[in-house]
N, C-alpha and C positions, 0 to 999 in steps of 0.2 A: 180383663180376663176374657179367652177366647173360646170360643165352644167348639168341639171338633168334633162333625159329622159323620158317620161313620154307614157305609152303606152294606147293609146286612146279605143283601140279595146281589153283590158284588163277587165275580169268582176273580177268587183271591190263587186260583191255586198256578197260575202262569207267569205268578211273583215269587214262588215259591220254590220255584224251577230250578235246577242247575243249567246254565248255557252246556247243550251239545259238545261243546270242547272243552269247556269243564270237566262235566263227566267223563268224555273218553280219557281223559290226562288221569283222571282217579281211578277209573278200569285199569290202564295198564300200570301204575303205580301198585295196584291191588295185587295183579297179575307179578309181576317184579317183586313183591315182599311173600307172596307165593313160593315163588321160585326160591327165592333165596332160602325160607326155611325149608323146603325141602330137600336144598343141598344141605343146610346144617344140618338138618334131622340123617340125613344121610352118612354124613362124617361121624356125625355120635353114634351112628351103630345101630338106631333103630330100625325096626323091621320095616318092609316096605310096607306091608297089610295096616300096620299104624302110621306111618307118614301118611297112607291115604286118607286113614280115618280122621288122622289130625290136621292135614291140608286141605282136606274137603273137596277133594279134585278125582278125578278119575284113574287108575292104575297104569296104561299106557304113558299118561303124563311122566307120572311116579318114575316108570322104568326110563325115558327115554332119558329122566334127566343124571338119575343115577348110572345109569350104563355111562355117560361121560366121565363118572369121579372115579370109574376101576383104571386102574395102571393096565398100560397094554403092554401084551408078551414083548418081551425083545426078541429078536430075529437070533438065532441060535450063532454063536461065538466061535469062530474056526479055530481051532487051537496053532497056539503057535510053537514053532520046530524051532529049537535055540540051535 
């Protein structure tokens, strides 16, 4: 039977770390399912004032991504002479 020593006065806490690219890969991951429910929240009709409050992001974000999901004008249609 073996005895395992254990060193109390040991920081532990640079084992406990995420490697730097790690982390940045689950920032933008975090950032990406962000987005995504904000365009969902957006096709279902919710208000922008609760996408913000439920996406927990800032209101510029909010609008920039939903101003993509509006249909844009169509250029006006010349009639045609039969």
């Amino acid at each position: 039977m073996s005895i395992i020593n254990y060193d109390l006065n040991k920081d532990t806490t640079k084992e406990t770390r995420m490697p730097k690219n790690a982390q940045k890969a689950s920032d933008e991951t975090t950032e990406l399912v962000r987005t995504t429910l904000i365009v969902q929240l957006g096709l279902a009709g919710v208000a922008q004032q609760g996408i913000r409050r439920i996406a927990g992001c800032d209101m510029n974000r909010v609008n920039n991504i939903l101003k993509l999901l509006k249909p844009k004008r169509k250029s006006r249609k010349t009639k045609e002479v039969s």
